[in-house]
Structures are given as C-alpha cells and as structure tokens.
N, C-alpha and C positions, 0 to 999 in steps of 0.2 A: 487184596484182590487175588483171589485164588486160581491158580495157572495149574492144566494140567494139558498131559498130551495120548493121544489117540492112536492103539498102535495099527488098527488097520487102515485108516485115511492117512496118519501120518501126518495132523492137524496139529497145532497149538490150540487148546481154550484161554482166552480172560472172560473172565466173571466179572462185571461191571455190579455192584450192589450198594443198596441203601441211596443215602446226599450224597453226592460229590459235588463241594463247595470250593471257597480259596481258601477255606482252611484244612480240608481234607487231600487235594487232588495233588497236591506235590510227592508224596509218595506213590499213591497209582501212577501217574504220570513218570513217573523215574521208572517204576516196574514194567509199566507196558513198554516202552521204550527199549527198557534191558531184554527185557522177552524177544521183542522184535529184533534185535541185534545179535542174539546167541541163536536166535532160528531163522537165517537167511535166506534159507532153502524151504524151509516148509511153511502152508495156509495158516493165517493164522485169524480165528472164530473167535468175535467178540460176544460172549453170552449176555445180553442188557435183558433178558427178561426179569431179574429182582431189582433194576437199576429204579429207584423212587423221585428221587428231585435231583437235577442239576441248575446249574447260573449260570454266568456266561466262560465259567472260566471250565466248567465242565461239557459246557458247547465245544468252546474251545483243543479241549483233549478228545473228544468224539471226530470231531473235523480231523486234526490231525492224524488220526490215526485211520479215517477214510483217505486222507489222500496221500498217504506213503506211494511212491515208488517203487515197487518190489516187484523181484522177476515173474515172467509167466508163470502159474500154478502155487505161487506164495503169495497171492495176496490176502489183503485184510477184508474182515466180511463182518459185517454190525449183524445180527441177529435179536431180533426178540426186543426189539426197540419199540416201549410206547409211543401211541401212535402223538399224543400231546407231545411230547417227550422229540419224535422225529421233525416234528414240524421245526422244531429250535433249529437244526442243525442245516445250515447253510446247502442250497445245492451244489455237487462237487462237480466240476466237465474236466475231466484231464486232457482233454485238449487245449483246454487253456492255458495250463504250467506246462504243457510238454515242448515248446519253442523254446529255446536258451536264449539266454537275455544276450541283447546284441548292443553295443556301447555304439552311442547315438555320433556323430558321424560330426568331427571338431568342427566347429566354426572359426573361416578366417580371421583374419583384420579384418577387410572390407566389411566381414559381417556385421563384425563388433561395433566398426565405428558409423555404420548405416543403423544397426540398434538402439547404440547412444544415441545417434542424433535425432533419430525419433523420438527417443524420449525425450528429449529435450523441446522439441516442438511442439509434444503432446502437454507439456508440464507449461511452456510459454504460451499456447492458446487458453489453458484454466487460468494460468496467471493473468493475462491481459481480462480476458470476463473477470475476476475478482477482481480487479482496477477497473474498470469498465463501473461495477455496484459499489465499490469505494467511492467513484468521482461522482454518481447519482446523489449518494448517500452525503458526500461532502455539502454539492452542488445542493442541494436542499438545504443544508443546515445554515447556507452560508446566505441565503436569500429567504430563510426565518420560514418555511414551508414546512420540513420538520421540528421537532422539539426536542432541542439536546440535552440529555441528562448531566446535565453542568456538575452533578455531586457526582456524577462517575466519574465525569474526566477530571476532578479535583484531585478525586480520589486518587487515580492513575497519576498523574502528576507528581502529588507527592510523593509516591512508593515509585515510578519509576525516575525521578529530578531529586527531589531534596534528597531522599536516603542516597541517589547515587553522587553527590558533591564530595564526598572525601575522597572516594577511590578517585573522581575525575582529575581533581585539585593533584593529588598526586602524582599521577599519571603526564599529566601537565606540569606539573613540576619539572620534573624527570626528565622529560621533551625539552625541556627550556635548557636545564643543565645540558644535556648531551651534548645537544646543539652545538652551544658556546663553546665547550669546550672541546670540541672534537674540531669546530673550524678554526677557531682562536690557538690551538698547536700549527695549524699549517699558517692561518695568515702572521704569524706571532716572527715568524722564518723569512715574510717580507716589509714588517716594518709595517703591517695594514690590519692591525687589530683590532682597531675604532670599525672597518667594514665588515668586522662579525656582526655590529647589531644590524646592520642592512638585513643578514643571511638570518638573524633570530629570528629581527621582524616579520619579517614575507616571510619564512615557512610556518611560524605560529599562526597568524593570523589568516593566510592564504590556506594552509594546506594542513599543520601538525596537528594544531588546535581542533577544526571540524574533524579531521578523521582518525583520531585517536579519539575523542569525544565519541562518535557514531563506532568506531570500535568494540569501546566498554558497554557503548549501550545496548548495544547488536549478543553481545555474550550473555548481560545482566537483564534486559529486559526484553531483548526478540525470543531468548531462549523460557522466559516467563511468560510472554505472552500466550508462543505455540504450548506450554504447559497448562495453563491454567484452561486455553480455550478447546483443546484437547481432552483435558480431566472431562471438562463439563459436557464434551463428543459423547465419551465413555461412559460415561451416566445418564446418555441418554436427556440433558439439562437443555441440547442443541433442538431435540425433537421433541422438547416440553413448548420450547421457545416456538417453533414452529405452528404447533398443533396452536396454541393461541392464538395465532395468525402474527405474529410479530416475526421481519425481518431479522436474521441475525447480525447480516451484516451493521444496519443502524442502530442493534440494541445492544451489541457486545464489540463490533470494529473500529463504528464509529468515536468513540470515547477514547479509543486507545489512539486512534489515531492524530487527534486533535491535541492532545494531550503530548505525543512525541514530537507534534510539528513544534510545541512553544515551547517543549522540556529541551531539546537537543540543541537547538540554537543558544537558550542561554547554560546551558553547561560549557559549551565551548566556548562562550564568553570569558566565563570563568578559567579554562583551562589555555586560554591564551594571555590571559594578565597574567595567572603564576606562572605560565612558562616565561614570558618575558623577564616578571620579575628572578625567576633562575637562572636564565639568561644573563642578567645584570649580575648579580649575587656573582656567577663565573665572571663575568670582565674585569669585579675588580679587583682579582687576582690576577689580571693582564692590565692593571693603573688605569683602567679606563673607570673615573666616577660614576653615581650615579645621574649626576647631572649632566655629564656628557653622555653617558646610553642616552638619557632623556632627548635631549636635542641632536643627536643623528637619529633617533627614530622618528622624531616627527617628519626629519627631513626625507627617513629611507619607505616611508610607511601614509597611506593616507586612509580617508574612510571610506572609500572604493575597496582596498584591500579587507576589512573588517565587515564590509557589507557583503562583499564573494564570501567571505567564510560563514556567514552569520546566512548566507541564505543554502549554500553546501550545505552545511547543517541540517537546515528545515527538511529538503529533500532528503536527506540520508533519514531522519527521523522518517518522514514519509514511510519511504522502501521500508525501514525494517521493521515499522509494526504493522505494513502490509504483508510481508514475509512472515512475521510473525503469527499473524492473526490467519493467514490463508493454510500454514503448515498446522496450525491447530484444526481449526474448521476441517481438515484433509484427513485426522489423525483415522486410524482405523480400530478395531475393538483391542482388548486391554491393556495392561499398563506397561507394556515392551512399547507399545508403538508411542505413546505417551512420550518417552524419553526418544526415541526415534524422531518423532516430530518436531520436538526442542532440540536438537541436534542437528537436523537439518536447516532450523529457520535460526540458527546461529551461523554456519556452513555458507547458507546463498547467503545471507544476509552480509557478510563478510565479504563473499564474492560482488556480488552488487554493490554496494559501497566502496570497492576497487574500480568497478567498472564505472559507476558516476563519475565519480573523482578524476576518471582519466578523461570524462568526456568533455568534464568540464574545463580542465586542462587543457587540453586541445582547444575549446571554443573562446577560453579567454587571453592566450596568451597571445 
C-alpha cells in the first residue's frame, strides 16, 4: 500500500489497490494504522480509485479507518471509492460513538431477589401447563382413549430400570451399612443395639431407599431424558413431530413417563432389601444374628412403611421425567444448551425430590 505525503496541503496518501481479502489485509491494515499514528497532526487521503474487490474483512478496514477519531483538520477522507465498492461500507454517524460508555447503574438485593423470584414464577406457570398436558396425556392413556406406544416405554424401562440395578443395588448397599454402623456405635454405649434395626428399618423403607433411588435416577436418567429430548429440539425432530400433527408431549413424554412411574418404585424395592440386608451384614458384628434382625424388623417395620416408600417412589419417578422431559422440550439452539438443559433437569430434579420428600414427611408423620 503505497503512502506518500503532500508538501503544500500537508496531507498523507494511502493508496488502497487491487483484492483486499483475509489473506492480504493484515499488512495494509498494520500500514494504515502505523501511518495514522506517526501522523497525528495531519489529513489523512485514502486514494481507492485502483481499489478492485474487497470481502468483508476489507469492509471491515474501510470502516475503520472512516470512523477514527482524530483531531480537527486531521481527518480520514475515502476518495475515489467504487460506487459497488461504497455501498459495502456501513453508514458511519459519529454521534453515535461520540457518548462514553456509562457503567449501567448496580442493582440492589431487593433487585436481585424481586428478579429471581420472577423467574421462578415465570418457570412455575410453564411448568404447571407442562403437568397440566402431562395429566391430559396420562388421563387418556389410562382410560384407553389414547394409544400407548407400549415398545417405547419397554424400551425406556429397560435402559432407564434394569441397566440402572447395579449402581442402585449399590448405592443401597452402602445406605444400609452406614446406617448400622454409625447408629450401632452410639446405641452400642447403651446396651441397645438390637434398636438399630428399628433405625435401619424405617429409614430404608420409609425414607433411604425411595430417595437415594430417585436420586440416581434424577442424575442417570432426568439428565438423559432433558439430552435426548433436547438433541431431537436441535434437529429440529420436535418440529418434524409437530408439522405431522402429533403431540409431543404424548409421542415423546408420555413413554418416559410411564416408564419412570413403574422403573423407580421397584428399584427402591430393590435398594431397600440390600440396604437392610447391609444393615444386618453390620449387626452381626454387634452379636445381633441374622435371625434376630429378622424378627425386630417385622416387629419395628410394617407394610404401611414399604407402601409410603414404594409410592414416594412412583411420584419422585413422576417429577423427574417431568423435569426431565420439560428441560428438553425447553432446550434452545446448539449443542451448549443441549448440556445446559440436562444440567438443569438434574439440578430441580434434585431440588424437587427434597421438596416432595419433606412434604411428604410433614403429611405422614
């Protein structure tokens, strides 16, 4: 880019010629720059009459170099710009940039927590409508008005129930041990270690069991659900479903949901016999057999207790592949929000599963 200067105006030239591409404009671009900074004081004439094709990144350096800053009598002046060529180049208003940015003005507390709580009402009125086409969609299936894809919620079943039994089984294990042995050191100090299995019993079956079950499930499969129904957001699969006239909630919620209500009660089944049985396992290393755990639990324990947990359960299943399924449906374009969405329908679903569990607490005890 050829710069020269003008002794009776007292001007700079650049010579703007040929393509300026993003392969060529990083050196002009360095040059007019250096130019403009070694001559602070004098006008500075951009010659574009040879200038042949630019893109956008020589739009780009045309703009910049229109809306410099410089003092009175040193400004920048395009010349000889095709008129195709002109039209590219954005109009410039320096009234627009001539304001300094002014740092927008904090928000209190009160803001904050009048913010949040919006959100939160905003997020609890969608959520109640998606439970609102949830219980339509149920309420059909359940009085044979709809037709349930039976091979889908198998499907679901299996991949969210049987592949999750080891981690449950485990998990339940583990609950059962801690248990024992963390009450069985204190009551061990009065002589009352036979009333550990009382404390196994009712917190497995009552409390440990459904909500470490709804837990894992809430991590493993609320966070699969809002993924998968999310992907299918982002590909547009959501607004394939639609344009055919099929609901999504009954063609992609409904399955999932039916599927969690009968997966999540007998998991916790499951994860309430091995806690027990670790439970026992620690007693009788405090001489308690296993035929005495056997007979204080029938006595500390009934099928009242195991029907609260077994229907805890069902509802926790509910909530979280509602949660699951509505943070998919919700997700927004690519694959950031994708992981966002299963992120957050682990997050409430967590949360909501704290919160049943206490209400339920409060209403039975």
């Amino acid at each position: 880019m050829p710069v020269s200067g003008s002794p009776s105006t007292g001007a700079v030239t650049l010579s703007l010629e040929g393509r300026i591409t993003a392969y060529t404009v990083a050196p002009i671009w360095r040059k007019a720059l250096d130019t403009l900074a070694r001559n602070p004081d004098r006008p500075i004439l951009v010659d574009a009459s040879r200038l042949e094709y630019i893109d956008n990144t020589g739009i780009a350096l045309i703009f910049d170099l229109k809306r410099r800053q410089r003092p009175p009598g040193a400004e920048v002046e395009i010349h000889d710009l095709a008129p195709n060529l002109a039209a590219l180049i954005p109009a410039y208003d320096a009234k627009r940039y001539a304001k300094a940015y002014e740092k927008p003005e904090a928000i209190g507390v009160i803001e904050h927590i009048g913010w949040a709580a919006g959100q939160q009402l905003t997020y609890l009125g969608i959520m109640l409508g998606f439970l609102r086409n949830c219980g339509t969609a149920l309420g059909r299936a359940i009085i044979g008005r709809g037709e349930v894809r039976w091979s889908e919620v198998l499907s679901v079943a299996t991949e969210a129930g049987a592949n999750a039994v080891p981690i449950v089984l485990l998990i339940g294990f583990l609950m059962g041990v801690i248990i024992a042995f963390e009450i069985g050191l204190v009551a061990q100090q009065f002589g009352a270690v036979i009333f550990v299995v009382n404390g196994v019993g009712v917190a497995m079956l009552r409390e440990l069991g459904p909500l470490m079950t709804a837990i894992v499930f809430a991590g493993r499969t609320g966070a699969a659900f809002a993924a998968e129904i999310g992907t299918q957001k982002v590909n547009e699969e959501v607004n394939a479903i639609l344009t055919f006239g099929l609901d999504p909630v009954y063609f992609l919620v409904l399955p999932r949901l039916l599927a969690s209500m009968v997966v999540v009660p007998l998991l916790a089944v499951l994860a309430d016999l091995v806690g027990l049985f670790g439970g026992a396992l620690v007693l009788v290393t405090f001489d308690i057999s296993f035929l005495q755990f056997y007979n204080q639990l029938l006595g500390a324990v009934g099928a009242g207790d195991l029907l609260l947990g077994v229907f805890k359960a069902s509802v926790f299943g509910l909530a979280i592949a509602a949660i699951g399924c509505q943070r998919g449906l919700n997700t927004g374009a690519g694959a950031t929000s994708v992981g966002l969405s299963a992120t957050s329908a682990v997050v409430t679903g967590i949360v909501w599963i704290v919160v049943i569990d206490g209400i339920f607490t409060v209403l039975t005890s």
